[in-house]
C-alpha positions in Angstrom: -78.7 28.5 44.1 -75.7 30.0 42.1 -76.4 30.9 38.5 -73.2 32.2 37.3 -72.1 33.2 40.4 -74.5 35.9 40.4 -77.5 35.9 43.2 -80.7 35.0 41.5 -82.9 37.6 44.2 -80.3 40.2 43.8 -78.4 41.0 40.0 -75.8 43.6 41.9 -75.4 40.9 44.7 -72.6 37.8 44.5 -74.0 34.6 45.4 -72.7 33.9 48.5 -74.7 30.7 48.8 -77.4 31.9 51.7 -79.8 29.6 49.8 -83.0 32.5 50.2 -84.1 31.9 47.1 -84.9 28.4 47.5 -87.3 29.3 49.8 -91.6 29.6 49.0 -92.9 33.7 48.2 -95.9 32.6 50.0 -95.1 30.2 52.8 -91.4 32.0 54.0 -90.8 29.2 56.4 -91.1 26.3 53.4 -88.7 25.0 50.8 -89.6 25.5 47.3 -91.5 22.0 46.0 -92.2 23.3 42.8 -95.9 23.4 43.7 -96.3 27.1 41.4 -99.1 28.3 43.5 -97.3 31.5 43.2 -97.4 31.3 39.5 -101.1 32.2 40.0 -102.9 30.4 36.8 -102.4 33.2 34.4 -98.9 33.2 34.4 -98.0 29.8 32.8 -99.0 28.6 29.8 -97.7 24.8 27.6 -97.9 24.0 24.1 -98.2 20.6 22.7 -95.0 19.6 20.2 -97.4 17.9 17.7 -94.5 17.0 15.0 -90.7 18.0 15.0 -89.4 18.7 11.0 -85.7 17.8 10.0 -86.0 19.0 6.5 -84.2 22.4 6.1 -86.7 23.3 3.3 -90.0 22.0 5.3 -88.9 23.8 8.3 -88.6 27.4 5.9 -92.6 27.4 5.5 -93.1 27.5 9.1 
């Protein structure tokens, strides 16, 4: 897919829309489904938003 018109595989290549990298590391012959088992379970990590402050001066102690 075309980030900026640059190709996301290659940073000295223009995308020219060959649509490689929407294809699986492990599986070659698969689309991506988002399924990370590349990610291996080290890589990733989430965090829990517990509480989002609007105050300007609450927000300075954090």
């Amino acid at each position: 897919m075309m980030k900026n018109g640059i190709c996301q595989l290659d940073e000295t290549k223009i995308c020219d829309e060959c649509q490689e990298c929407m294809y699986c590391d492990l599986k070659p012959n698969k689309i991506c489904d988002n399924c990370c088992e590349c990610l291996d379970e080290a890589d990733y990590r989430a965090i829990k938003i517990a509480d989002i402050i609007m105050d300007p001066e609450k927000a300075k102690k954090f």
